[in-house]
Structures are given as C-alpha cells and as structure tokens.
MILONU-258117 format. One line per field, with one value per residue (C-alpha): residue in one letter; y, z, x. Coordinates in nm, 2 decimals, always signed. Each point is the difference from the previous one (the first is absolute). Layout:
BEGIN
rest c(A,...)
py c(Y,...)
pz c(Z,...)
px c(X,...)
***
This chain:
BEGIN
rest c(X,X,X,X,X,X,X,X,X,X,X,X,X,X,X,X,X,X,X,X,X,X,X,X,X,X,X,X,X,X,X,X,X,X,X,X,X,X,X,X,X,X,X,X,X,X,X,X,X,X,X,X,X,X,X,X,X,X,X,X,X,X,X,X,X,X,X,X,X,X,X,X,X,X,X,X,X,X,X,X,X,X,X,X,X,X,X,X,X,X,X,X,X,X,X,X,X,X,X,X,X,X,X,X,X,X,X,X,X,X,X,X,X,X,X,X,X,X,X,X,X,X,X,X,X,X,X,X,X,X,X,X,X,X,X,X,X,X,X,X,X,X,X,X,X,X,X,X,X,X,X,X,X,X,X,X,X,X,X,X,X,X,X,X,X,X,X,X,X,X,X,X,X,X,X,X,X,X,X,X,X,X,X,X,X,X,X,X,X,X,X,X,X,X,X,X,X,X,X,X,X,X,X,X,X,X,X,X,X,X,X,X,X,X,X,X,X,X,X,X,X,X,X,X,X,X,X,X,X,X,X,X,X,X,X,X,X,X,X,X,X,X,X,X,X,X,X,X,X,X,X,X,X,X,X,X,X,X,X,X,X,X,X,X,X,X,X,X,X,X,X,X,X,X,X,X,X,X,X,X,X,X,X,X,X,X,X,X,X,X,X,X,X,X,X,X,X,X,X,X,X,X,X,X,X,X,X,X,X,X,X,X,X,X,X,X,X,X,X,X,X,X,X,X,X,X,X,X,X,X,X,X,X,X,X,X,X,X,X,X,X,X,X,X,X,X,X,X,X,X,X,X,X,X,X,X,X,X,X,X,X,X,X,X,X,X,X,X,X,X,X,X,X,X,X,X,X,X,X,X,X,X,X,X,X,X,X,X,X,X,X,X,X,X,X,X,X,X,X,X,X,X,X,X,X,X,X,X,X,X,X,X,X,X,X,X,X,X,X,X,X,X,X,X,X,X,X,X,X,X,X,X,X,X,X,X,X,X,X,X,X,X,X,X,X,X,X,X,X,X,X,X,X,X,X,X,X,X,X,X,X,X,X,X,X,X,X,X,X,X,X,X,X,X,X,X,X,X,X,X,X,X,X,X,X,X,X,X,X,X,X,X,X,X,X,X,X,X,X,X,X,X,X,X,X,X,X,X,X,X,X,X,X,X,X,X,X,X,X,X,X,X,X,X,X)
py c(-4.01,-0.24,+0.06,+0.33,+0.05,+0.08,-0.08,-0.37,-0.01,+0.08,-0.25,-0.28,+0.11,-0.04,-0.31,-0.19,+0.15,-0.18,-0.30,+0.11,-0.15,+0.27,+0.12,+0.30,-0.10,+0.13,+0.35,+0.13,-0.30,+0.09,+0.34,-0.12,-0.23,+0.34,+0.18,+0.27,+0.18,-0.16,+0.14,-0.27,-0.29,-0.34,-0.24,-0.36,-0.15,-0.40,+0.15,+0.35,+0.25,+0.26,-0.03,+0.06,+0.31,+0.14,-0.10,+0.13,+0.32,+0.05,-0.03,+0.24,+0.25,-0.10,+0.03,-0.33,-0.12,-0.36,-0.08,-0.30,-0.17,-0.33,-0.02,+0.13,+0.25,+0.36,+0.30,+0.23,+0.33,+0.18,+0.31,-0.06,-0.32,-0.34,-0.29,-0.31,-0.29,-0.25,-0.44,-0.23,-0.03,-0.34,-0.19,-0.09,+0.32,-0.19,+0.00,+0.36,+0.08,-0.19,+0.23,+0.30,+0.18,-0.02,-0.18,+0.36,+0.04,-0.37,+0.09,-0.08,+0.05,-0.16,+0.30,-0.27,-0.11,+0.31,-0.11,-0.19,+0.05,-0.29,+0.03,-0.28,+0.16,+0.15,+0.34,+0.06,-0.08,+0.20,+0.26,+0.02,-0.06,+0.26,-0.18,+0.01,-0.37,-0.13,-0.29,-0.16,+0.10,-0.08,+0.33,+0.24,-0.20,+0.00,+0.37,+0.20,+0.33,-0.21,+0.09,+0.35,-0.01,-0.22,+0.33,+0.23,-0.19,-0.04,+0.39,+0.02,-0.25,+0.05,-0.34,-0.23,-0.19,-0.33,-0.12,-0.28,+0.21,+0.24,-0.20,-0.10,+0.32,+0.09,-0.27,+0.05,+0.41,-0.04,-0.12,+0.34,+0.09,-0.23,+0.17,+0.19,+0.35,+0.14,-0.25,+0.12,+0.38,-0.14,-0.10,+0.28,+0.21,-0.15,-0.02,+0.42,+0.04,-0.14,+0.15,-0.16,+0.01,+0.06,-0.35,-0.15,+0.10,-0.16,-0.29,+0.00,+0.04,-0.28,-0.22,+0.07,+0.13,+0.36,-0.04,-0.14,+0.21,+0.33,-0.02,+0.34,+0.06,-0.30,+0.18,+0.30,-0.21,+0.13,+0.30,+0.26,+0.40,+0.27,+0.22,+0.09,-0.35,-0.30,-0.26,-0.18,+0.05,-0.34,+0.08,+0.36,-0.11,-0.25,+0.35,+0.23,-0.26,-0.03,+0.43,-0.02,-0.23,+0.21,+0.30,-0.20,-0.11,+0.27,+0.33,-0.14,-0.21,-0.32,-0.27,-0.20,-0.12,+0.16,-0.20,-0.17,+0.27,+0.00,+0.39,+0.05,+0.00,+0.16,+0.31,+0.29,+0.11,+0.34,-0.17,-0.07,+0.32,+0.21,-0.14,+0.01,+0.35,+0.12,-0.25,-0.09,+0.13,-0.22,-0.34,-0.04,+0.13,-0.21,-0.30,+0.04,+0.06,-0.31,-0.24,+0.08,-0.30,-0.02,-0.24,-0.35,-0.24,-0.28,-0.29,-0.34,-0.29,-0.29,-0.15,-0.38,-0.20,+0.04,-0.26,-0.15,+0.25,+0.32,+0.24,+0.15,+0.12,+0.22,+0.12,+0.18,+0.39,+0.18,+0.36,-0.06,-0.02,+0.30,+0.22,-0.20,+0.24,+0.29,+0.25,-0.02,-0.33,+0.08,+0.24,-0.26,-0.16,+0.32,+0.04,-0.38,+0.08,+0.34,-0.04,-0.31,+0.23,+0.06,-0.30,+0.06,+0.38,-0.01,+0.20,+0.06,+0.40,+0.02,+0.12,-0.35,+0.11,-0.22,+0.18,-0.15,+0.23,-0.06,-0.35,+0.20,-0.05,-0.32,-0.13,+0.11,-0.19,-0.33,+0.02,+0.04,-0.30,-0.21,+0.09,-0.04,-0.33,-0.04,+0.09,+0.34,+0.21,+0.28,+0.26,-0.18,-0.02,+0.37,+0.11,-0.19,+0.10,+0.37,-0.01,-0.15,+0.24,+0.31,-0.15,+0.22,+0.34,+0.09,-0.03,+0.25,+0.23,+0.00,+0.23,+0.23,+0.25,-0.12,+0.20,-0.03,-0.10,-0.28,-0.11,+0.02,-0.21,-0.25,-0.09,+0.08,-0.32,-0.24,+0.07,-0.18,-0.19,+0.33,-0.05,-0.33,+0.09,+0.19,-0.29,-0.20,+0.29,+0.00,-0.34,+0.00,+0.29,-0.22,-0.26,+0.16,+0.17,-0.24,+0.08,+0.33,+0.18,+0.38,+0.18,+0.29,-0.13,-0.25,+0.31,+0.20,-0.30,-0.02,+0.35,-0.03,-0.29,+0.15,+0.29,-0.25,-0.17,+0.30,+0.09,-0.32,-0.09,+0.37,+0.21,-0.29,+0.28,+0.30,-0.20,-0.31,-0.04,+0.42,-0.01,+0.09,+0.39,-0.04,-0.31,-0.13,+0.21,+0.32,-0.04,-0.03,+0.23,+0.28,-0.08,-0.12,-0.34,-0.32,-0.37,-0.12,-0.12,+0.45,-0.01,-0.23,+0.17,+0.30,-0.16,-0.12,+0.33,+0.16,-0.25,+0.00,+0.42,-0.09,-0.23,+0.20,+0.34,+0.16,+0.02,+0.00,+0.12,-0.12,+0.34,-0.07,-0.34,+0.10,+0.31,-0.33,-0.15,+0.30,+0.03,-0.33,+0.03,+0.33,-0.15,-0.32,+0.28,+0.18,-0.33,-0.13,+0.29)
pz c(+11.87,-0.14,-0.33,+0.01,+0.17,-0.30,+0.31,+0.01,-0.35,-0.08,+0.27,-0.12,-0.39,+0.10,+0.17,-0.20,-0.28,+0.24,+0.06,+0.35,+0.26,+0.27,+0.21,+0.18,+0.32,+0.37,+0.06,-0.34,-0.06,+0.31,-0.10,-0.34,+0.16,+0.19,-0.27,+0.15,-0.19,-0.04,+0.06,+0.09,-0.19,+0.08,-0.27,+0.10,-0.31,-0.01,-0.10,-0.18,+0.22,+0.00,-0.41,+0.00,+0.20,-0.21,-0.31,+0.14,+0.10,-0.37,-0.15,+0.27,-0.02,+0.42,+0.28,+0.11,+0.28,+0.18,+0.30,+0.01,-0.21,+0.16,+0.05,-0.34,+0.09,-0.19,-0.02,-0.25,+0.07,-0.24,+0.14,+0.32,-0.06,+0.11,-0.18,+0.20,-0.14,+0.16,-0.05,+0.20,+0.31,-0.07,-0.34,+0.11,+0.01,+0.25,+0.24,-0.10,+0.12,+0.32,+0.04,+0.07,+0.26,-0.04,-0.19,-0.19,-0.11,-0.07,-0.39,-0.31,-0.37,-0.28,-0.26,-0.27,+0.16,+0.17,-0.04,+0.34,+0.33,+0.13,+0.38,+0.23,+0.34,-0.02,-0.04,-0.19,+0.24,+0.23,-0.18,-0.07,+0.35,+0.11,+0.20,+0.01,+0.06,+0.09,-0.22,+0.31,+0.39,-0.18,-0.20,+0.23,+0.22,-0.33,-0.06,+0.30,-0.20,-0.16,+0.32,-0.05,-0.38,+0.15,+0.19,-0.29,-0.26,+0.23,+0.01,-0.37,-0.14,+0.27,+0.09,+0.30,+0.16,+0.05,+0.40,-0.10,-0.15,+0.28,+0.26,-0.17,-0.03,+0.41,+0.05,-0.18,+0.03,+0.22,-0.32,-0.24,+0.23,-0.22,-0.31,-0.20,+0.15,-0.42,-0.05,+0.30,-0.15,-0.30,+0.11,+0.24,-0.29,-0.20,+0.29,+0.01,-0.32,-0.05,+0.20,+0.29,+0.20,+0.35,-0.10,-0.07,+0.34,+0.21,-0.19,+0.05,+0.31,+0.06,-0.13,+0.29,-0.31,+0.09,+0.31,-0.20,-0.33,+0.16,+0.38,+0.08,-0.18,+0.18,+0.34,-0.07,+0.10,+0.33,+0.00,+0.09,-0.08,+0.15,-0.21,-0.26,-0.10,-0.06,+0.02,+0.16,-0.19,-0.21,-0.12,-0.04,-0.26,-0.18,-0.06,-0.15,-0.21,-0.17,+0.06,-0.26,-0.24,-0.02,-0.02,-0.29,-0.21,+0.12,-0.07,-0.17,-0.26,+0.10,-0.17,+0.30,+0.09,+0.35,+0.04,+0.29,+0.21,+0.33,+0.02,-0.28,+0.19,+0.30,-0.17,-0.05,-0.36,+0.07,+0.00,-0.34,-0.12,+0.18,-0.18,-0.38,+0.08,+0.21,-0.14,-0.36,-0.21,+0.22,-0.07,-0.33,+0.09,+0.33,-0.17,-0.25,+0.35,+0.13,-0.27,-0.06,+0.13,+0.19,-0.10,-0.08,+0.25,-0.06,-0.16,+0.22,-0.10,+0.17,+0.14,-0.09,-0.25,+0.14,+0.05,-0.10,+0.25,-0.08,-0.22,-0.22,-0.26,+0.23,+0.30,-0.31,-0.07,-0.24,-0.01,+0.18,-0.10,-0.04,+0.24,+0.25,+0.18,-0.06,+0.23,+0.02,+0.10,+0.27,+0.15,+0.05,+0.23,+0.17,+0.09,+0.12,+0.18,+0.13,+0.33,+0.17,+0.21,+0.17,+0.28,+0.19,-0.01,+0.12,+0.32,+0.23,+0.15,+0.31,-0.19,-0.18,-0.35,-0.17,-0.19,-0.19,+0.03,-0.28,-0.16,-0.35,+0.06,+0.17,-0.29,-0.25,+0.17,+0.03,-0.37,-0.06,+0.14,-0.13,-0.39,+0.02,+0.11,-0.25,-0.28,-0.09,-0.22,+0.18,-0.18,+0.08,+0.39,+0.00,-0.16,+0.27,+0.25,-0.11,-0.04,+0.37,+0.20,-0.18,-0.03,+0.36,-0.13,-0.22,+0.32,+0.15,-0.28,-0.03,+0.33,-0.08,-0.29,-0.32,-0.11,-0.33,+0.28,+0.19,-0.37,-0.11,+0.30,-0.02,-0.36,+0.05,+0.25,-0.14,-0.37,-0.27,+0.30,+0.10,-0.20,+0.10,+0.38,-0.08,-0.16,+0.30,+0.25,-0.18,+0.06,+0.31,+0.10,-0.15,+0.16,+0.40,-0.05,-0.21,+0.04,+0.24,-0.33,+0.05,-0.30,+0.08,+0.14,-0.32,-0.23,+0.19,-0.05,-0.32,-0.04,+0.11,-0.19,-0.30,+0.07,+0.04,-0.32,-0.18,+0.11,-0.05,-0.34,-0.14,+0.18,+0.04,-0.12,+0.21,+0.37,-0.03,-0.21,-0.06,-0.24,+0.16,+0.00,+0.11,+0.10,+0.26,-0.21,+0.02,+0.35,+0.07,-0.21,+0.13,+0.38,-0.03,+0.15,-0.04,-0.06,+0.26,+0.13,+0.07,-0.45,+0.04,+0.29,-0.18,-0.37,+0.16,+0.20,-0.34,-0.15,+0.27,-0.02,-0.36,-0.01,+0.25,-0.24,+0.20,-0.18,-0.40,-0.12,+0.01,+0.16,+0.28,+0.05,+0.08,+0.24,+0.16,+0.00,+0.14,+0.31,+0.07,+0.06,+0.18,+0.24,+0.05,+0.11,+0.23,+0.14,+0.08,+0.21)
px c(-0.60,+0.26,-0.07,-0.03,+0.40,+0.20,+0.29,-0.12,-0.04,+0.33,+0.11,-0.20,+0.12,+0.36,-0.07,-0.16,+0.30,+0.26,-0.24,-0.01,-0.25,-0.10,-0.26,-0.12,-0.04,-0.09,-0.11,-0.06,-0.27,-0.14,-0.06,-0.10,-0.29,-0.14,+0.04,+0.25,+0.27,+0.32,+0.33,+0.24,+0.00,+0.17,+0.09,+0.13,+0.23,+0.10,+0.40,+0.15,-0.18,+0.30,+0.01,-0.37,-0.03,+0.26,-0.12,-0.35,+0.15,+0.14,-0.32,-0.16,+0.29,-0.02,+0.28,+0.15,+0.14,+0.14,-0.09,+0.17,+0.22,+0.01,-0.39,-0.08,-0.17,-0.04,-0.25,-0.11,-0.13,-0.26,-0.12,-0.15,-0.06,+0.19,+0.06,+0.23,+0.15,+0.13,+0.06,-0.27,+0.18,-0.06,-0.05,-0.33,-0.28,-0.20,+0.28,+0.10,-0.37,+0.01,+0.27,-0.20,-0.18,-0.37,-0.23,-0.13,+0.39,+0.05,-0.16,+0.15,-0.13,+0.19,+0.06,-0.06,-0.30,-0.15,-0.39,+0.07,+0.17,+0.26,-0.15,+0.08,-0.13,-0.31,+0.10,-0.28,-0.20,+0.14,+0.00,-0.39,+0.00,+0.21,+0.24,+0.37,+0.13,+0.38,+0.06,+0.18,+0.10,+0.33,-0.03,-0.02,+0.25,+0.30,-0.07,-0.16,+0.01,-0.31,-0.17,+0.02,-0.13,-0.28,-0.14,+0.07,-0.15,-0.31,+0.00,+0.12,-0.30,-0.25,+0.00,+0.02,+0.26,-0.12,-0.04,+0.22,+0.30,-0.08,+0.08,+0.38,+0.03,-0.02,+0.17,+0.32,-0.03,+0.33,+0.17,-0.01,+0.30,+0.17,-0.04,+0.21,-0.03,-0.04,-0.28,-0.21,+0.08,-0.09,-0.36,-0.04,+0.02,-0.25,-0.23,+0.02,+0.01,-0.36,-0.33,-0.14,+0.31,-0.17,-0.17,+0.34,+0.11,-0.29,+0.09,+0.34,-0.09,-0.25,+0.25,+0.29,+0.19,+0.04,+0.24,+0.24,+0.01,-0.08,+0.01,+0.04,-0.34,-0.17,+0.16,-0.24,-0.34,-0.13,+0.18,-0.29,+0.00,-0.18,-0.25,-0.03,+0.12,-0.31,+0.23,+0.30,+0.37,-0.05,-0.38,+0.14,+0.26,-0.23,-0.25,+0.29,+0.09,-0.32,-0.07,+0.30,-0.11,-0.32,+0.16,+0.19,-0.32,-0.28,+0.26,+0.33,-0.17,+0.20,-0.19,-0.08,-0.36,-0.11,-0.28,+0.06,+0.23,-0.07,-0.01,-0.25,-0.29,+0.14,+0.17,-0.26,-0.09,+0.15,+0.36,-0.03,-0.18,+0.24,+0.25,-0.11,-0.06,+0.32,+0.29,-0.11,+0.29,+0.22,-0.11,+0.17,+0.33,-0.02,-0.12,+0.35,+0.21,-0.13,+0.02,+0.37,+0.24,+0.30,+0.28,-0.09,+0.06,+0.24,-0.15,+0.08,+0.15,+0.00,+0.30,-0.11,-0.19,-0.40,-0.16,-0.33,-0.19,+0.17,-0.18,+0.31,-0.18,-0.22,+0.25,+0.25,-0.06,+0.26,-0.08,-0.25,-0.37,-0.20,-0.07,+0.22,+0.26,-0.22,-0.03,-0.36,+0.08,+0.25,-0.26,-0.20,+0.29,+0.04,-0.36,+0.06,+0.28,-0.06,-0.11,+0.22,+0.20,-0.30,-0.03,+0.33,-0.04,-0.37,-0.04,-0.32,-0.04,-0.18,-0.32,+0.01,+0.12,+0.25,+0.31,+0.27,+0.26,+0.26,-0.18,+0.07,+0.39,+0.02,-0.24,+0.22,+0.27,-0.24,-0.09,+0.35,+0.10,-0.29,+0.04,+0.39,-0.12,-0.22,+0.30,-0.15,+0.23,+0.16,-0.22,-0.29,+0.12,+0.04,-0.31,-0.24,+0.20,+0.05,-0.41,-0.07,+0.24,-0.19,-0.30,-0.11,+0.17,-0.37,-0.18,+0.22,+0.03,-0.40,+0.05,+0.16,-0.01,+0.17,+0.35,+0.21,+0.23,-0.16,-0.11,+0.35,+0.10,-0.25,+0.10,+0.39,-0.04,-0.24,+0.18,-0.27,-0.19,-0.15,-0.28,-0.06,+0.00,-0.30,-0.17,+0.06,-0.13,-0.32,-0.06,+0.11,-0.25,-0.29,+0.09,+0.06,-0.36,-0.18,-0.36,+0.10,+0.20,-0.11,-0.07,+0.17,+0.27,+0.06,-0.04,+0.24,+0.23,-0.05,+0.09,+0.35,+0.04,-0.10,+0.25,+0.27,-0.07,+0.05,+0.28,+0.16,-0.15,-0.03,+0.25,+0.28,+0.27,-0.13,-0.03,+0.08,+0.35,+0.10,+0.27,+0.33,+0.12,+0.35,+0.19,+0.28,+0.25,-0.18,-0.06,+0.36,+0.14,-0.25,+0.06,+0.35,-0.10,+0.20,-0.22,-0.20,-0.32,-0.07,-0.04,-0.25,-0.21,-0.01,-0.06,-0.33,-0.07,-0.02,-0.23,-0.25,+0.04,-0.07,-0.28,-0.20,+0.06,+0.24,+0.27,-0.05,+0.40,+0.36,+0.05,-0.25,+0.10,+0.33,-0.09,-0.21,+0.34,+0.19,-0.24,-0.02,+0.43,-0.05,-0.27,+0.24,+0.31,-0.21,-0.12,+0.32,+0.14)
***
C-alpha cells in the first residue's frame, strides 16, 4: 500500500531531496498493517516540517495550512485526503512513541526504510490479537479525551479493550470533565460519524463515561413507555439511532456496513420492500441534502506547549474532515438527542399509560444547552434543535388529511430541516413498534411521506417557497397602511392563500389583502 501512494511517494521524494529523515507514524500504519484505506496520514520529521508540507503541497497542487508555528506543525490537504506534518515532539522517535495512546497507534515506518515497522510495544501483536492497549495508565490520565477514542476505536476496528486498560478507564471516567469541551465534540463526532454507534454507547456506558459527556442521555435509562413502545426511553433512543443508519445504507445508499445493526433482524422484510417501491426517486436527492455541510467548526489551538502525552497531531481539524458537520451527521445527534425531555415530563394516567406532554420542547431546550456546551456552531445548535421540537408534528399530521396548507406550514417552520424531520420520524416509528410495525399502517405512512417529499423536492416553488405577488409597498399603497408588524401578517396571509392555490394573481392577493383590513374594522367596533 506504501508503494502504491503516489502521496507517500511524493513525500518520501521530497524528503530524501532535502535529506530529510521522517516517518509515517501512528494511525495511518495502523490502518496500513490491516490493510484499510487511508485517508489521513501522519508524517513525523527530525526538523523543517512547515517547509516540507509546503514544498509537498507545491508539487501536489494541495491546500496548506499551519497549525502551529511554534510546534512545526503544518497540513496539506489533497482531495479528501489528509497529510500532517509535524517535528518529533522529541528528538528522540522512541520517546515521541511513548508519547502516544495505544500500543496499535504507537507504529512508525521509516519512509527510507519502509520494508520494516519501528514498533516498540507490541502493537502488532495486538493488533492480530484484536486488542486495543494503553501504552501506560499515564496516557489516558495526561489526555482523558484518549478515553473516549478508546471506545470508538473499539467500535471503529472491531476490537477489544483490554481488561487492563478497561479498568483505567472506569477509574478515571470522572476525569473527561476536564477536557476541552471541542475535543470531546471532536470525538463525539467521530464516534457518529462511523456505524455501530448503539455499540459505542453501551460502552461508553460500561465505562461510567456517559454521565459525564452526555448526562442527559445517560438520564433516559429506566424511563419506561406505554405501548406501542418495546422499550424504556434510553433503549428507545439506542434503536432510532441505528433505524437511521439503516435507513441510511439499506434505502439512501450511505456506504456504511449494516451488518451488525441491532434492528436488522428485528425489522420486517416489508420495511424495506415498501420502500424501494413507494420512495425510490427520493434516495438520491435525499442522499445530496444530507451530505451537504454546515459551517466548519473552528479549528482549536492550544493555549500551551503539549506535552509528551498530548496527541497534537490527531486532536487538529481545519475544514474539517469529510463528512464531519454534515447534516447526515447532525441527524444522527438529533435522533440521539431527541427524546431527553422525556424523564421530567413523564406522567402516569389512571389507566397506567405514560405521556410526556411537551418532552419535544423541553428537549430542544436540553440539547440546546448541552451542544452550546459542547462549542457547536450556532447553525449547528439551531438545526438539532429546530429537528427535536418538530420532530412530533409528522405524527400529528399523519391524522389528519394532508392540505397544501398544513404542508406549506410544516415546511414554512422547519425551513430545509423539514425533510430531515421525516427521516427521523421513520426511525422513530421502527423503532416504537419494532417487531409490532403494521403493514398498513407503515404504508399509509409512507404515503404521506412520500407526498411530502414531493412537495418539498419537486414543487419547492408552488407550496413550499411561492414567489412573491406583491410586497410591503403594494400592500400599503393599496390599503393606505403605514409600517408595522399588520404588513407582515398580511404578507404571510397571502403566501399561505398562495401556497395552498387560493390565490394565484397580484390582483387576488390584494383583494386577500383588502378583506383581511375590512374583517379587522368590523372586528374592532
């Protein structure tokens, strides 16, 4: 595989030119020992490492960037593919190694020598064995964020977490608190991002991690529902997330192994049938929708000089790497998210149902708080949020029957999430019936779903967004009104009257406008 890298080849080439020694070293040999496909490359120089990623990204006709000055430290961006640079964070690579977090990571291959790999902690071993190793309690103790790529890289590698590096791992859970609040995002992320999340959460789990990083989901165990529901609030939540992650490979052609999902073999075969034949013109455009970022996050710097337990290199993201910030990715946080409002609005009726009157709102002020806390962007913030507080509004609409005008609602208040509250809804439904899902009541849900789709992706400019037939100007002019907050109410009076067909003219819009003043008159006296 290293030969066949025309990235490391150039590397090596301009090394060797600038007699150079470096080495590619932690997660990229890794992933070159099993044989994976690599994307982000690390590359550990004895001095110069800023010149050589820029001369690097010359002869790659590559983007650029410093991460740090003072550490030396630079990365080159070619495609979707990562290349970092930085000095040995010590002169010596053996301490530079000693430096990392487990022994599988703790790889280095000399680019002059690559017939051999430098390995001085059996992480070979390990690796054949299938069993993630701290090089030291000291690691995780330095850098707790390591505990939380412990668990992900378990998931990630489908390996175990040896008992030994277990136990640290309880036993200084308390610690993550510590972390810098981006870092934990950081890894959170990545842990969604890949499959076998509801894994990922027993684990974090297990480990006494989960209070701390995401306590309000931790809260949710216990919490039991009434029927139709299989399972508590916390087991619940686990099951939509991986109902969307199959919806994701099985219909949306995400390319995601589902091998494993804890829904497969509970979901019946007509789930998926119904859905190649009901929703299949759908997939591609919602597949686009989804993998569509919002603003890059800020990359972090560090307000000191790390030390020999910090992994600088592998905390740093600029632009962030692909498919991070998605919103595929940040529907994965709602459905995670979705239902935390539920334990303090939980109510028993005399019959013995349980109801949780309002959780929808309270959760979108929970999650609120929790990704602000977690330094999500703004955008970010607003889209989980937006998606939780409507995520109940397709359930209700499913009883009733379907206008241009409740569709021009819906989509007039969930702007571009409207689409992915739909997503979520289907997983959630999976997920409350599991083995119970009724054929005809899935296909009649599928059915307004479908209609909804359209709409939004085929007649965006007849329901969803109408193009305006008069504006605040006409509306004054015709009724003699001065500014004010009445322009506005009447504005959007005509574009619901629009967007449900019932008024099609800027003649008609404005007798709209002119009745709507006459009712207000005779109203008043």
């Amino acid at each position: 595989m290293l030969f066949d890298s025309p990235l490391v080849n150039t590397v090596k080439q301009i090394c060797a030119e600038r007699h150079i020694r470096a080495w590619l070293v932690g997660g990229a040999v890794r992933d070159v020992l099993l044989g994976r496909e690599v994307h982000d490359w690390d590359v550990a120089v004895e001095r110069d490492a800023i010149p050589l990623a820029r001369a690097t990204a010359d002869r790659l006709n590559a983007d650029v960037y410093v991460l740090e000055a003072d550490l030396d430290m630079a990365r080159v961006l070619v495609g979707n593919t990562l290349i970092d640079f930085a000095r040995l964070r010590d002169t010596n690579l053996d301490l530079d190694l000693a430096g990392r977090d487990f022994t599988i990571n703790a790889l280095a291959i000399d680019l002059q020598q690559p017939d051999r790999v430098i390995d001085r902690f059996d992480g070979q071993a390990d690796l054949e064995e299938g069993v993630i190793r701290a090089i030291s309690e000291a690691a995780l103790t330095h850098d707790p964020v390591r505990m939380l790529r412990a668990v992900r890289q378990s998931a990630s590698l489908a390996m175990a977490i040896d008992p030994q590096t277990a136990g640290w791992i309880a036993a200084h859970a308390s610690s993550i608190v510590n972390s810098p609040a981006e870092r934990v995002r950081d890894e959170l992320n990545k842990t969604l991002q890949q499959g076998d999340v509801t894994d990922s959460l027993l684990l974090l789990d297990a480990f006494g991690l989960l209070p701390h990083i995401l306590p309000e989901v931790a809260a949710l165990k216990g919490v039991t529902q009434s029927a139709p529901h299989h399972w508590d609030v916390y087991e619940h939540t686990r099951r939509v997330i991986d109902a969307l992650e199959l919806l994701g490979t099985r219909w949306l052609g995400f390319d995601q192994s589902d091998d494993s999902a804890l829904m497969l073999p509970i979901i019946p075969d007509f789930v998926w049938d119904s859905l190649v034949l009901t929703l299949p013109q759908y997939s591609d455009p919602l597949r686009a929708h989804l993998n569509a970022s919002l603003k890059p996050l800020p990359v972090r710097v560090p307000e000191k000089t790390p030390g020999i337990f910090e992994d600088v290199v592998e905390e740093r993201t600029v632009n962030q790497s692909p498919g991070e910030g998605s919103r595929w990715l940040l529907l994965k946080w709602t459905a995670l998210l979705h239902d935390i409002g539920k334990p303090t609005t939980k109510t028993v009726e005399d019959d013995g149902r349980t109801r949780f009157f309002g959780h929808d709102d309270l959760g979108a002020r929970l999650a609120e708080e929790r990704l602000r806390a977690l330094r999500f962007s703004n955008d970010a913030i607003e889209r989980v949020t937006g998606i939780i507080g409507g995520h109940m509004r397709p359930h209700w609409l499913a009883e009733t029957p379907l206008t241009r005008r409740a569709l021009y609602r819906f989509f007039r208040d969930t702007k571009d999430y409207g689409v992915d509250i739909l997503l979520l809804s289907m997983a959630d439904h999976l997920a409350t019936h599991g083995p119970d899902v009724d054929l005809q009541n899935w296909v009649e849900r599928l059915g307004m779903i479908a209609q909804m789709f359209e709409t939004y992706f085929s007649q965006h400019a007849e329901i969803v967004a109408p193009p305006p037939l008069v504006n605040g100007n006409d509306i004054m002019q015709e009724l003699g009104l001065a500014p004010g907050k009445q322009i506005g109410v009447i504005l959007e009076a005509i574009r619901e009257a629009q967007a449900s067909g019932e008024v099609k003219t800027k003649e008609e819009a404005l007798t709209l406008a002119k009745r709507m003043q006459d009712e207000q008159v005779t109203s008043e006296k």
